[in-house]
C-alpha positions in Angstrom: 14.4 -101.1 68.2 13.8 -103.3 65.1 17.0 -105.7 64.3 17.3 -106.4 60.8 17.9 -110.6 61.0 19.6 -111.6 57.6 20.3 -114.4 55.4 24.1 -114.9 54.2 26.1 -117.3 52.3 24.5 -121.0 53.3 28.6 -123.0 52.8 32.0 -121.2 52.1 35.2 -123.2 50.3 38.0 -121.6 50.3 41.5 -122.4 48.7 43.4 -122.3 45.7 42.4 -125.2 43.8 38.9 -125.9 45.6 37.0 -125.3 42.2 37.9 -129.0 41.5 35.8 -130.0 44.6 33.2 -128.6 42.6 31.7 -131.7 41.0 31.5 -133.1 44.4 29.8 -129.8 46.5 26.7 -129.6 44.0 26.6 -133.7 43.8 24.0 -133.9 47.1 21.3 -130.9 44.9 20.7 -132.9 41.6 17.5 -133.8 40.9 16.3 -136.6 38.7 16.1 -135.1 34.9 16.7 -131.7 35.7 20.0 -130.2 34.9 22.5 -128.7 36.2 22.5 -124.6 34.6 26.5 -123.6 34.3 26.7 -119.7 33.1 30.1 -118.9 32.4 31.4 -115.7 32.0 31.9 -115.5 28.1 35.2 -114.2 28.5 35.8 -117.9 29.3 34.7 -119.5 26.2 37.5 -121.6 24.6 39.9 -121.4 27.4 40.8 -123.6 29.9 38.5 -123.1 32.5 35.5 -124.1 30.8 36.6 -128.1 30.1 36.7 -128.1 33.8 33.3 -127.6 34.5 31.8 -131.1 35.6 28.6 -131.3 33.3 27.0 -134.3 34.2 23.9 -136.0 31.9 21.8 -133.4 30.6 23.5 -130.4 32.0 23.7 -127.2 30.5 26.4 -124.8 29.7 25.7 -121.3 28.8 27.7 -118.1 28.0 26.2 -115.4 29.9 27.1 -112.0 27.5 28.3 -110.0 30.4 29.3 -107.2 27.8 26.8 -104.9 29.7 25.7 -105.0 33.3 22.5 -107.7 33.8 19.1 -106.5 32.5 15.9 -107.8 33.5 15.0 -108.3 29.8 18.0 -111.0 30.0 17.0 -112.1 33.3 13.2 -113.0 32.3 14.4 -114.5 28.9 16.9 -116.6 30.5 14.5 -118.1 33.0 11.8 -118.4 30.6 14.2 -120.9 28.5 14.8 -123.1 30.8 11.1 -122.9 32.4 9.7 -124.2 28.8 12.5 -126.6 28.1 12.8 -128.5 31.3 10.0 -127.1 33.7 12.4 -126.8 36.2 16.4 -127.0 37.0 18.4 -128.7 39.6 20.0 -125.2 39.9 22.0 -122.4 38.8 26.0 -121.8 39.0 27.2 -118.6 38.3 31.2 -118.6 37.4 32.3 -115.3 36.2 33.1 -111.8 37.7 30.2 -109.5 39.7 27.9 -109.4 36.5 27.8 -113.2 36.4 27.1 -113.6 39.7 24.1 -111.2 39.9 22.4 -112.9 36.6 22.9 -116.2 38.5 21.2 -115.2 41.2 18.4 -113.5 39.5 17.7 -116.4 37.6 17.9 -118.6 39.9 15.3 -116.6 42.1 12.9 -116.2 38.6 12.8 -119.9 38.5 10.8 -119.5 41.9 8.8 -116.7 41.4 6.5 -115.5 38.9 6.0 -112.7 36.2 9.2 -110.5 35.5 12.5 -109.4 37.6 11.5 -106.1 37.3 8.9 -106.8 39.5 11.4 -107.2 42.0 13.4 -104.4 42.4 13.7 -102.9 45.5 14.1 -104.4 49.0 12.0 -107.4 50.5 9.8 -107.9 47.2 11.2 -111.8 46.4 8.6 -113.7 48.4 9.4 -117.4 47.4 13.2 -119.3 47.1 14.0 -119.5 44.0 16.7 -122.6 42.9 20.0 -123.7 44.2 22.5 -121.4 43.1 26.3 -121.2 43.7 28.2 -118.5 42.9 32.3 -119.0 41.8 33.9 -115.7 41.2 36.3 -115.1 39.2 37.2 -111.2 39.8 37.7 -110.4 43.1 35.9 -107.1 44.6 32.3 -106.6 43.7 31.0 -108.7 47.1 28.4 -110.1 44.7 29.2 -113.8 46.2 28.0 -113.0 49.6 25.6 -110.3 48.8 21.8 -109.8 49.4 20.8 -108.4 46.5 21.6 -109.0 42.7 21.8 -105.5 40.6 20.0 -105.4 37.8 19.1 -102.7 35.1 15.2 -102.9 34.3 13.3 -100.3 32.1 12.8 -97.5 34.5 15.7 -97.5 36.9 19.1 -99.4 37.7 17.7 -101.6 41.3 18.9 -105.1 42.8 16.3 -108.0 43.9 17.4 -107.3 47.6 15.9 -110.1 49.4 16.8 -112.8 52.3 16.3 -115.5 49.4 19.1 -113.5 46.9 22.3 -114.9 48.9 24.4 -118.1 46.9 23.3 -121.3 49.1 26.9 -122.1 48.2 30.5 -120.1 47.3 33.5 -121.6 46.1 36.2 -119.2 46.6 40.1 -120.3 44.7 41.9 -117.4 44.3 43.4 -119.6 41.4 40.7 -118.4 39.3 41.7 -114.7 39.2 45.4 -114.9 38.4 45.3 -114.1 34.5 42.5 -110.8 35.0 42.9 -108.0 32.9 45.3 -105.4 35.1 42.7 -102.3 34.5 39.7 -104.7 35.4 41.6 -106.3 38.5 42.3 -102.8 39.5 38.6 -101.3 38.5 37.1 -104.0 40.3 39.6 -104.3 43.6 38.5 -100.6 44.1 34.9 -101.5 44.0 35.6 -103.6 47.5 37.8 -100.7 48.5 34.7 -98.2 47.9 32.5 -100.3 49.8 34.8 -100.1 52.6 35.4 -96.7 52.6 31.5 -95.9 52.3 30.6 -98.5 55.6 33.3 -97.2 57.7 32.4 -93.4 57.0 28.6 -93.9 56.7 25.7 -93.4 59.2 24.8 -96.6 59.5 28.0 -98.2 60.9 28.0 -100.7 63.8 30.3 -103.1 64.8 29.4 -105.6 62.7 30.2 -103.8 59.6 33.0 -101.7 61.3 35.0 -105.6 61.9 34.7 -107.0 58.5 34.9 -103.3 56.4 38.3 -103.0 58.2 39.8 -105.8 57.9 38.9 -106.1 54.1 40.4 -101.7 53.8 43.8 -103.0 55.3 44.0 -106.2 52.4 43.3 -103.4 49.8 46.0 -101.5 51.3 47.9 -104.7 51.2 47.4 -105.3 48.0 47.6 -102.3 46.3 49.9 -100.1 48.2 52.3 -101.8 50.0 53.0 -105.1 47.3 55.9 -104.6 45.4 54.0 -105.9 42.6 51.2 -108.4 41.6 51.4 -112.1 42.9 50.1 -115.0 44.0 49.9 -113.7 47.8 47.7 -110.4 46.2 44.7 -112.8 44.9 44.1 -114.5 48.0 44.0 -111.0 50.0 41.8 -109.5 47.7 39.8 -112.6 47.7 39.7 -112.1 51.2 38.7 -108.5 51.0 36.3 -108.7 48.4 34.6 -111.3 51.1 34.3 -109.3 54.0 33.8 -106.1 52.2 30.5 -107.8 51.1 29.8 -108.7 54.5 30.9 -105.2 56.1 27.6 -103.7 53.8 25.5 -106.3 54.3 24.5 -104.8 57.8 25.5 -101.0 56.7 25.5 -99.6 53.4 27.2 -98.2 50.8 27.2 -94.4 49.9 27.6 -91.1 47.7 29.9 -93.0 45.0 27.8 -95.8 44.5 24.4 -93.5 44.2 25.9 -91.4 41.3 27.7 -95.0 39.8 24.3 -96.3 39.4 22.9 -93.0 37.4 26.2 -93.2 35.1 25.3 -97.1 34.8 21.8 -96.7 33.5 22.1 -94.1 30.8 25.8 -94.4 30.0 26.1 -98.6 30.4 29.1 -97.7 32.1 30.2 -100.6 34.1 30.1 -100.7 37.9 33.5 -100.8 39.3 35.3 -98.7 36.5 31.9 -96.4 37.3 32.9 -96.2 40.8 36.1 -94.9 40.3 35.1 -92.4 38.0 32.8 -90.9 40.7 35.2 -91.5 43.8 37.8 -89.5 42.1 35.7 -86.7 42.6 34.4 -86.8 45.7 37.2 -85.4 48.2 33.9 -83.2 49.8 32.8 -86.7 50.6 35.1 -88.8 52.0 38.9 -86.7 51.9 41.0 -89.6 53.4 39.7 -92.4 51.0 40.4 -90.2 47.7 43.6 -89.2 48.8 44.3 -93.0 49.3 42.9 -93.8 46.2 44.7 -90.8 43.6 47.8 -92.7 45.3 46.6 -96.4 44.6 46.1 -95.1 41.2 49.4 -93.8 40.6 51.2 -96.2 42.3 50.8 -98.5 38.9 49.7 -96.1 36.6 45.8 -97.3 36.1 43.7 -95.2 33.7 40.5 -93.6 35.1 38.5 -92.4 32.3 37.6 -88.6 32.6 35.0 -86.3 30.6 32.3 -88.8 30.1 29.0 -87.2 30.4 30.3 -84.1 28.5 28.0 -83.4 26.0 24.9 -84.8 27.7 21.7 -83.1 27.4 19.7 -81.5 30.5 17.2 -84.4 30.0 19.8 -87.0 30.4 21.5 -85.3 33.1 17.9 -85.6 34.7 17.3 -89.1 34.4 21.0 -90.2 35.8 19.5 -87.8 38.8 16.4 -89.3 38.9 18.2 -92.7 39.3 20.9 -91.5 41.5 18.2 -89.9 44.2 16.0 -93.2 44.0 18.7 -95.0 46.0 17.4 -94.0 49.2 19.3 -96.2 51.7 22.4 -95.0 50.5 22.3 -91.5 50.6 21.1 -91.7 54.1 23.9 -93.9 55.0 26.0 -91.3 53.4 24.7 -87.9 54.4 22.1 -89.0 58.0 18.5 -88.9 57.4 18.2 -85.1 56.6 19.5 -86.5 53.1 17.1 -84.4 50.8 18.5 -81.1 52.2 22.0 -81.5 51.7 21.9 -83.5 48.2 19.4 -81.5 46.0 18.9 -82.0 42.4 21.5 -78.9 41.3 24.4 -79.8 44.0 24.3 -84.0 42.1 23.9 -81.9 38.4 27.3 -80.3 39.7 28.7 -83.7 40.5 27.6 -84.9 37.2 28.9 -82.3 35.2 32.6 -83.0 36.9 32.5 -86.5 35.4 
């Protein structure tokens, strides 16, 4: 039997107020003349949080648009910048929620590796390191801060760089960061670690490994999102926490069915990931009964609004692309359904799903 061996996270902070250590942490990785790359979540700009990043000489600061999910055409351009203007960069620091995180990483591995990101979709493709790259987030759920991969859309299909050079050499994790989130998007994005969890612990490719960190991070959802009274302090640092090792609990397992159909919504709707992944989970009691049932309650517990009705209206040529998209994710259909896969989940059966969105 083949072991997969894989790269995580190189140093973990953790703490409410360790983003001021920050200055310090990345200190030891500048190099002479190259700058430092800061992309902040634009949702940031003008507000507090962006006077405390600790630019340093010729530093750069840049708004990464994360109005849509990271493309590779933003990717490539992004890295192409800072190729011509400085050659090179000391490295990248990604501060933002999942979408930030993912274009940090990309371009941080594009300034290692030749021609375009869409090159590198798919698993094992990334063949050189790419900069030092730190990853800060400030949503907690997506796993992107300990991930192996970086989701990107490109122009054929909706793929991450999955590599063992994708993971942040560095996370600073201050659940101080998350306090003033957006309820919905704390919600949509909380659910996106809870989905993960839900798809490890129910999926083929469990093991004890995932099976350890998937349920600890399931009973910090509950935590959160059932049993607190209501939203405080006590409810970042769980889902912190969970959004931590719900990353890990996939990064020997996978994910499954909701994720697959979020990805076909994502590329031909834009519809963003963890709003996407509720959309589909509330549908798929066939699936996984328990998790649904858990989540219609989460849902009603403080009243969140999942969108309904959204590919109404779609042609038979778009439904066919969100399935073509949908069935490319391989790995986690198998995870999801065992290796007979292709049988169970044919083109009409995912039209159905579709068509219930």
């Amino acid at each position: 039997m083949q072991f997969r061996n894989f790269k995580m996270v190189g140093y973990v902070v953790y703490g409410r107020g360790s983003f001021n250590q920050l200055d310090e942490i990345i200190a030891p990785h500048r190099k002479q003349g190259a700058p430092m790359v800061f992309l902040l979540d634009h949702h940031f700009k003008g507000r507090p949080l962006e006077s405390r990043i600790p630019l340093r000489g010729n530093d750069l600061l840049l708004h990464a648009d994360v109005t849509h999910e990271p493309k590779t055409t933003q990717v490539d351009a992004l890295a192409q910048q800072l190729k011509e203007a400085y050659g090179t960069v000391s490295g990248v620091i990604g501060i933002g929620g999942g979408s930030t995180l993912d274009l940090a990483k990309a371009v941080s591995l594009m300034m290692g590796n030749p021609g375009s990101s869409a090159d590198y979709q798919g698993w094992d493709l990334v063949k050189q390191p790419g900069v030092y790259k730190v990853g800060i987030p400030t949503l907690s759920g997506t796993g992107a801060e300990v991930s192996r991969t970086t989701v990107l859309t490109g122009p054929t299909r909706k793929l991450g760089m999955n590599s063992d050079f994708t993971p942040f050499d560095q996370i600073v994790l201050d659940p101080e960061l998350t306090k003033d989130a957006p309820k919905n998007q704390r919600f949509y994005t909380g659910m996106d670690c809870y989905i993960h969890c839900i798809e490890s612990l129910e999926g083929t490719y469990l093991n004890e490994f995932s099976k350890s960190y998937g349920e600890k991070a399931l009973q910090l959802c509950r935590e959160v999102f059932l049993d607190a009274p209501e939203w405080n302090d006590a409810c970042d640092d769980k889902l912190m926490m969970a959004s931590y090792a719900g990353g890990m609990s996939i990064a020997y397992s996978q994910v499954g069915v909701a994720h697959a159909v979020s990805y076909g919504l994502s590329y031909l709707l834009g519809t963003r990931h963890g709003i996407g992944n509720c959309i589909v989970f509330d549908q798929l009691e066939e699936f996984y009964p328990a998790g649904v049932a858990e989540f219609k309650k989460m849902v009603a517990k403080d009243g969140y609004d999942i969108p309904k009705g959204i590919t109404q209206g779609l042609t038979d040529e778009q439904f066919d692309k969100m399935i073509d998209v949908s069935l490319g994710m391989k790995p986690l259909w198998e995870n999801a359904l065992g290796k007979n896969w292709e049988s169970m989940m044919t083109r009409d059966r995912l039209r159905a799903l579709y068509e219930r969105l």
